[in-house]
C-alpha positions as CSV (number, residue, x, y, z in Angstrom):
1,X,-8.8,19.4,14.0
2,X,-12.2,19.8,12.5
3,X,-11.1,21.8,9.9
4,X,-8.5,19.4,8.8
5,X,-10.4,16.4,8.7
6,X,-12.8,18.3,6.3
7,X,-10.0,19.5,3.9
8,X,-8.8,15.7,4.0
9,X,-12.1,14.1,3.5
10,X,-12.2,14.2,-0.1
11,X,-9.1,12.6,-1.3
12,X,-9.4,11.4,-4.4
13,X,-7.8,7.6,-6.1
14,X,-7.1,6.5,-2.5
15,X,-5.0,9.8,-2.3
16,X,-2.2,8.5,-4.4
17,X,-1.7,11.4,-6.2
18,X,-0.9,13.6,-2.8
19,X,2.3,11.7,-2.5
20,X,3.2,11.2,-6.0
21,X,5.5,14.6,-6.1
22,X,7.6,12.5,-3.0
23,X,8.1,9.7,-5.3
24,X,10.4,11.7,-8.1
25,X,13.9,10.2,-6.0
26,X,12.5,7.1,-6.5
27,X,11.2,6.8,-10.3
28,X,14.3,4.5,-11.3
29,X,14.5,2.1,-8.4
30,X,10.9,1.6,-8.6
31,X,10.7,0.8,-12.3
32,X,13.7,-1.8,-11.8
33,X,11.4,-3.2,-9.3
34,X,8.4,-3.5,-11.8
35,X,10.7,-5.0,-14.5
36,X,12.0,-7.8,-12.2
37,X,8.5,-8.6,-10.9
38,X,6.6,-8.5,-14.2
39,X,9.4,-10.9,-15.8
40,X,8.8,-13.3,-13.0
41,X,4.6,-13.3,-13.2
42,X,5.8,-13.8,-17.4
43,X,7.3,-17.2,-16.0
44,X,4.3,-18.1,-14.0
45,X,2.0,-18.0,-16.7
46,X,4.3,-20.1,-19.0
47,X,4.5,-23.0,-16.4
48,X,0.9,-24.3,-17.3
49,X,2.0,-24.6,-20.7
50,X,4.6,-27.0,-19.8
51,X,2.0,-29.1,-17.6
52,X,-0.5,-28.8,-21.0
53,X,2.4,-30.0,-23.4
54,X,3.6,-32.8,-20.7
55,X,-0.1,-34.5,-20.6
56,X,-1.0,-34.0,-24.3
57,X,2.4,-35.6,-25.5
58,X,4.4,-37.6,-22.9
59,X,0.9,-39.3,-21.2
60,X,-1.6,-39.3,-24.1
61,X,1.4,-40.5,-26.7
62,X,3.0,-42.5,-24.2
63,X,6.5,-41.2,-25.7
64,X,9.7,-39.5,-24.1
65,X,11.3,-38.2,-27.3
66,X,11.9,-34.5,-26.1
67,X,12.3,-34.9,-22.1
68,X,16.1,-33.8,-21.9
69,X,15.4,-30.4,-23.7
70,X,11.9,-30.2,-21.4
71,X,13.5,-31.0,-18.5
72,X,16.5,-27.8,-19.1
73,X,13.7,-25.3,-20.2
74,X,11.9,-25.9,-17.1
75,X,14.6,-25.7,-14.8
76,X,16.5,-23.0,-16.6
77,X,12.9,-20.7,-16.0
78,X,12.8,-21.7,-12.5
79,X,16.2,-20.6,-11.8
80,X,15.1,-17.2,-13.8
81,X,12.4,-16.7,-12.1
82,X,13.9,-17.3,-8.6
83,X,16.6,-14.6,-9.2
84,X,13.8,-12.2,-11.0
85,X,12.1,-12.6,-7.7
86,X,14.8,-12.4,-5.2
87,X,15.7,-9.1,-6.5
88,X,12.4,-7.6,-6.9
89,X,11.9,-8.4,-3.0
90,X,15.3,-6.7,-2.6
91,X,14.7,-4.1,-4.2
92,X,11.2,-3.8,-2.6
93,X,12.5,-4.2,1.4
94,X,14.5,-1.3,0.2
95,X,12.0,0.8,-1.3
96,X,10.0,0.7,1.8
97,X,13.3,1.5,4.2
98,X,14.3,4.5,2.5
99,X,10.6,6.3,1.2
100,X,9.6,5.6,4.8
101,X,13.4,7.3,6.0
102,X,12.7,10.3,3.7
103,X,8.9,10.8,4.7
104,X,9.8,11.1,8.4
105,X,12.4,13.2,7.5
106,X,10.1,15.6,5.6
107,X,7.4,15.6,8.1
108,X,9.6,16.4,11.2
109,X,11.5,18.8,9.4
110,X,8.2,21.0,8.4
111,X,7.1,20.1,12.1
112,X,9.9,22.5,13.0
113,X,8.8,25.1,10.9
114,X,5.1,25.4,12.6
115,X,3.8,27.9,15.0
116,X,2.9,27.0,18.5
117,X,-0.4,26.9,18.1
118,X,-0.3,23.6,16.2
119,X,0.6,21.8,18.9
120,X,-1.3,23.2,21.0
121,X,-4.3,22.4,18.6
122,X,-2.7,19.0,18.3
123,X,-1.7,16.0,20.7
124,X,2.0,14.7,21.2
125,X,0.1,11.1,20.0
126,X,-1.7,12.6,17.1
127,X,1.7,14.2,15.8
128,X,3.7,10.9,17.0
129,X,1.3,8.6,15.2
130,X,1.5,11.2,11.8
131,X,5.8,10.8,11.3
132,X,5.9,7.4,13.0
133,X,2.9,5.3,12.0
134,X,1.1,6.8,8.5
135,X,4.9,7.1,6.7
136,X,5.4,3.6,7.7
137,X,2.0,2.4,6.1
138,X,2.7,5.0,3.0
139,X,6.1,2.8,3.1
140,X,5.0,-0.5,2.5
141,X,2.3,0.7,-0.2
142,X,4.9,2.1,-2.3
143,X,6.9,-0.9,-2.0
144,X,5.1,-4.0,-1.6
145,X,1.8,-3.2,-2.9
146,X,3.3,-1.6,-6.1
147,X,5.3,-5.1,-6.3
148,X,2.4,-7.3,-5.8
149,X,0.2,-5.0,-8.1
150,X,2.5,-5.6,-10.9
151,X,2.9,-9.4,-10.3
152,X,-0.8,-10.0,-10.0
153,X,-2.2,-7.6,-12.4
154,X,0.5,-8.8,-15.1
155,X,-0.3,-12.6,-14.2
156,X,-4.0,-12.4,-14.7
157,X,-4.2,-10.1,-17.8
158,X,-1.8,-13.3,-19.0
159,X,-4.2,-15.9,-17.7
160,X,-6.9,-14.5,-19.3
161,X,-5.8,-13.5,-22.5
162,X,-4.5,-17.9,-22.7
163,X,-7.6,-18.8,-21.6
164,X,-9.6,-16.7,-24.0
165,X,-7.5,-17.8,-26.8
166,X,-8.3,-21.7,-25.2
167,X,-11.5,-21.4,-24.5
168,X,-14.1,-18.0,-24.8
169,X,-17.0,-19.8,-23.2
170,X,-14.9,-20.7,-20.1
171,X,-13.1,-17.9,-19.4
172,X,-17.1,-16.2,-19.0
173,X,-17.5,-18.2,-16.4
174,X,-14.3,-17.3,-14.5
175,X,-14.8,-13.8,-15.3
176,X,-19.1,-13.9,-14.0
177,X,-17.5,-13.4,-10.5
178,X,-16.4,-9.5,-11.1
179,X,-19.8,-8.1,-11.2
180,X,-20.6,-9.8,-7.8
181,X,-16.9,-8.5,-6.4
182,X,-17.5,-5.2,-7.5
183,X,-21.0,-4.8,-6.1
184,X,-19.7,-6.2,-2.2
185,X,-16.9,-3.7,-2.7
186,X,-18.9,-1.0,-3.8
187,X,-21.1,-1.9,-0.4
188,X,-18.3,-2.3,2.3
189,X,-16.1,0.1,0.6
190,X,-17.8,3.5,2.9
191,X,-17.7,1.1,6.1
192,X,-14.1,0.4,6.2
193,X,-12.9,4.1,5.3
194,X,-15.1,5.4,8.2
195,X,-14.2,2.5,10.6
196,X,-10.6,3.0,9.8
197,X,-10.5,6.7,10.3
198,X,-11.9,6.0,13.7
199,X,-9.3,3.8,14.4
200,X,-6.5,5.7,13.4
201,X,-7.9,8.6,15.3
202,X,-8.4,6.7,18.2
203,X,-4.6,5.5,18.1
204,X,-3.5,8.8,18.1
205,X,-5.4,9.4,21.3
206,X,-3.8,6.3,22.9
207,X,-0.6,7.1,22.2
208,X,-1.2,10.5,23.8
209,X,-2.6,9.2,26.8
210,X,0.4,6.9,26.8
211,X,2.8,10.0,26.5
212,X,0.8,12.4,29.4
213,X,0.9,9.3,31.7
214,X,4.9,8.7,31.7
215,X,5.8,12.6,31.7
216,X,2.6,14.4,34.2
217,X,2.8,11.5,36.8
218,X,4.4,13.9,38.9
219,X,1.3,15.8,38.5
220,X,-1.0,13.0,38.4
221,X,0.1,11.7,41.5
222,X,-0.3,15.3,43.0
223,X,-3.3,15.7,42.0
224,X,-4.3,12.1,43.0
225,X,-6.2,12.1,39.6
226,X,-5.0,8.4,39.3
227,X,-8.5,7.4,39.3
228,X,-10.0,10.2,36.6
229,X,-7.3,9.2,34.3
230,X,-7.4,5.3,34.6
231,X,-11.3,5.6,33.5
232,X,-10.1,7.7,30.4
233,X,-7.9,5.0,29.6
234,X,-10.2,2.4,29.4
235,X,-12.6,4.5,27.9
236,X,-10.4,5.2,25.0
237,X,-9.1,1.5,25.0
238,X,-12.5,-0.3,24.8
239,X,-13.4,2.0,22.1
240,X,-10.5,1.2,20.4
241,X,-11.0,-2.6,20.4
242,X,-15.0,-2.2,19.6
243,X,-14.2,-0.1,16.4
244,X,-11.2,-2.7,15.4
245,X,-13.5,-5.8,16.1
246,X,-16.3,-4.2,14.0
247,X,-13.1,-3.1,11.2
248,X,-12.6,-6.9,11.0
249,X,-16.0,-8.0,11.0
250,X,-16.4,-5.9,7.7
251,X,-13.4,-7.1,6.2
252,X,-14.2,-10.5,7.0
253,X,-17.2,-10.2,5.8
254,X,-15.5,-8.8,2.4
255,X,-12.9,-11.7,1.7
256,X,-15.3,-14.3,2.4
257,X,-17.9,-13.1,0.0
258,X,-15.2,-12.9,-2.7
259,X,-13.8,-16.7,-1.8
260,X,-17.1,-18.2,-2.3
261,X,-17.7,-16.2,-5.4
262,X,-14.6,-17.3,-6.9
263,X,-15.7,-21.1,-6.1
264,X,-18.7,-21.1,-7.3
265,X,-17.4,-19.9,-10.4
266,X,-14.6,-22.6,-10.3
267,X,-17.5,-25.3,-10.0
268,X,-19.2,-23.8,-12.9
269,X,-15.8,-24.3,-15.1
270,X,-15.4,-27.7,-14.0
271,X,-18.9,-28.8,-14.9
272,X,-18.8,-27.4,-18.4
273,X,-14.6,-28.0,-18.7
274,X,-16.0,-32.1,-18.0
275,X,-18.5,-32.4,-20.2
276,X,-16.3,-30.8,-23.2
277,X,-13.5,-33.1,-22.3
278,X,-15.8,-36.5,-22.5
279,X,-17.3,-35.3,-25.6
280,X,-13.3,-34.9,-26.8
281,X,-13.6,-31.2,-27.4
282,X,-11.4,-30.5,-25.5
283,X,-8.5,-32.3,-24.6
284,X,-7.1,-33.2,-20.9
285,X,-4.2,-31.4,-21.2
286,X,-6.2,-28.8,-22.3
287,X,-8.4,-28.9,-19.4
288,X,-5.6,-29.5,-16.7
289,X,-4.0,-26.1,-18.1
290,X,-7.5,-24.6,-17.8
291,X,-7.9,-25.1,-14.3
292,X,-4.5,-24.4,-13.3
293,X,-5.2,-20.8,-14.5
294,X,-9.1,-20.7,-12.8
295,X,-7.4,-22.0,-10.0
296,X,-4.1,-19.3,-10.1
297,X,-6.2,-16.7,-11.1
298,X,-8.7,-16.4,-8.0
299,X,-5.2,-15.1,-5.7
300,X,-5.0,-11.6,-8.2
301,X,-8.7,-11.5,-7.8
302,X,-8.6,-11.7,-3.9
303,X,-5.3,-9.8,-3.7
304,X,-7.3,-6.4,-5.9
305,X,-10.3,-6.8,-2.9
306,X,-7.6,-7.2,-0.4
307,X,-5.4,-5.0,-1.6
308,X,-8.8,-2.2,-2.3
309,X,-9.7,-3.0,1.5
310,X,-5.8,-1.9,2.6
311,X,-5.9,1.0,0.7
312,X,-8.9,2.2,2.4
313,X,-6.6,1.6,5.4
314,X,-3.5,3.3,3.7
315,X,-6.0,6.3,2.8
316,X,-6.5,7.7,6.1
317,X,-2.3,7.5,6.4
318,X,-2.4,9.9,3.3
319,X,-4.8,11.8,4.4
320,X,-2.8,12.7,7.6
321,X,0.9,12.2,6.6
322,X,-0.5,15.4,3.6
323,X,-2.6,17.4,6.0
324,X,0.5,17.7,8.2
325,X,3.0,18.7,5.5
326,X,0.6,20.9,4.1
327,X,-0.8,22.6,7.2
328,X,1.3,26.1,7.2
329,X,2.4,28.3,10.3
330,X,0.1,31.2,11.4
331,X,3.2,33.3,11.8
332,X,5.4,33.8,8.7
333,X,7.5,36.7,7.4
334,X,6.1,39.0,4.7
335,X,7.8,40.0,1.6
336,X,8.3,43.3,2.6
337,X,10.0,42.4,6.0
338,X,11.7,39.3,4.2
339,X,13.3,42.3,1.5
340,X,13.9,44.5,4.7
341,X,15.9,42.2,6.5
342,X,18.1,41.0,3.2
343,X,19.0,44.5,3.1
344,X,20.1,45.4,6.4
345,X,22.1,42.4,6.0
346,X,24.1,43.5,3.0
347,X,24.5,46.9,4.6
348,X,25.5,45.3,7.7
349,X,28.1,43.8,5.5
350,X,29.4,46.7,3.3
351,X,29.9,48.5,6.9
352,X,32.1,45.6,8.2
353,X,34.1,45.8,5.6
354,X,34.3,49.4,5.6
355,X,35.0,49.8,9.3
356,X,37.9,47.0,8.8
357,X,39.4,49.6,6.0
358,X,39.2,52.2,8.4
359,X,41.3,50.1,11.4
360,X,43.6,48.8,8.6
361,X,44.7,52.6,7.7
362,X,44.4,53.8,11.2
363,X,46.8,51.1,12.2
């Protein structure tokens, strides 16, 4: 075990590219999925547009000379963008059915191949948690966090690149929060990888217990070791929760940095976003369509340190789920026998066939 966690340690990128090669079955279902979900974040950074255009010309001009052709754009996107997104999510509840099918598959078929002194090496939990548990996680990542990452990432490159056009000066002040996200993530980043490697190692000693406690109660009872393994129980259990509560108190710690970050950074726009709109700089159309994207754009920035923190969790799935699949037996057939036994078997068959000749003639 000590030797695996070493090899595992250094994964680099989250250890994404360890179960890229188990993605190749996949390639055209998941880029249908990033098509539907980048053409329904396109429609949510055109609907500011239409609140912008509505303020400046129906409000300020007091006319309703283009509302029928308004009115059939906007629905005709909503309707677009509901189907984009229905079948994305389809296609993404899919996704995580069948990658997590095929990873369980794979890991118990290369269980069968290993020697016996894996498992003895190895807890029923451990190896339960490593088919059952980590290709779950690995799952979902390739489904729903490759969805959400093109949603968000594709809505706030959109955002930005509107508001930059709109207003430069602005769009600084929305963007003054990334130094301060990527310094809190830089800090809790080492925390949440070691806390969640606990955890996950501490699940897989749970589920052990759980597993020697239903089949050895014969020999518990016998034993009358009841006590002895009640107090390892509640060892492992409290250690469990302590670790979790202290995994929380990290990530909590995490989201709420970022929220009041991404406030203060709103308040900033609005101050300045006010005092360019009484001075009729800018207009307050302008200014609605402004802080509909601040306001729009803070979920993608949460979602990346979310999404950074789950990955941290999703890691230490990698890093298990590949040390299994990559761990090899410490009894396997040489070349030499491997060449040996081919042959016997093709003489083996050339006699057969030979002594059937024989009988045939004899006969």
């Amino acid at each position: 075990m000590e030797e695996e966690n070493v090899r595992i340690h250094h994964l680099r990128f989250f250890g994404i590219p360890k179960i890229l090669p188990h993605l190749k079955p996949y390639v055209g279902a998941m880029l249908f999925m990033m098509i539907f979900a980048f053409g329904g974040s396109l429609i949510d950074i055109v609907f500011p547009k239409f609140q912008e255009y509505a303020i400046n010309h129906y409000i300020a001009e007091e006319t309703l000379d283009t509302i029928v052709p308004f009115v059939i754009l906007y629905v005709g996107l909503l309707v677009a963008q509901v189907a984009m997104n229905f079948t994305a999510s389809y296609l993404g509840i899919r996704m995580e059915m069948i990658v997590g099918r095929d990873l369980k598959k794979k890991a118990f078929d290369h269980l069968q191949t290993l020697s016996f002194s894996y498992f003895n090496r190895n807890s029923v939990g451990y190896v339960h948690a490593r088919v059952m548990s980590d290709t779950g996680r690995i799952g979902t990542l390739i489904s729903w966090y490759l969805l959400d990452c093109i949603w968000n990432g594709a809505y706030m490159i959109g955002a930005l690149f509107v508001m930059f056009r709109t207003n430069w000066k602005l769009t600084l002040l929305v963007l003054a929060v990334v130094p301060i996200v990527t310094a809190i993530v830089g800090v809790m980043q080492k925390k949440l990888t070691d806390a969640n490697r606990r955890i996950r190692e501490l699940n897989s000693r749970i589920t052990g217990s759980f597993n020697e406690g239903i089949t050895g109660a014969r020999t518990v009872k016998t034993l009358v070791a009841e006590g002895l393994m009640e107090k390892e129980f509640r060892g492992e259990t409290g250690e469990m929760k302590r670790v979790s509560v202290m995994e929380s108190r990290f990530r909590g710690t995490l989201w709420t940095s970022l929220t009041v970050a991404s406030y203060v950074a709103l308040a900033l726009v609005l101050k300045l976003g006010g005092d360019l709109t009484r001075e009729q700089v800018m207009t307050v159309g302008t200014l609605s369509l402004f802080m509909s994207y601040s306001m729009g754009i803070m979920h993608p920035i949460r979602w990346i340190v979310n999404s950074i923190s789950q990955l941290i969790v999703v890691q230490v799935n990698i890093e298990r789920l590949t040390g299994l699949l990559e761990t090899e037996s410490d009894v396997s057939d040489s070349r030499r026998s491997s060449r040996n036994t081919a042959t016997c078997s093709i003489r083996s068959g050339r006699t057969g066939k030979r002594s059937k000749a024989t009988s045939n003639s004899t006969t």
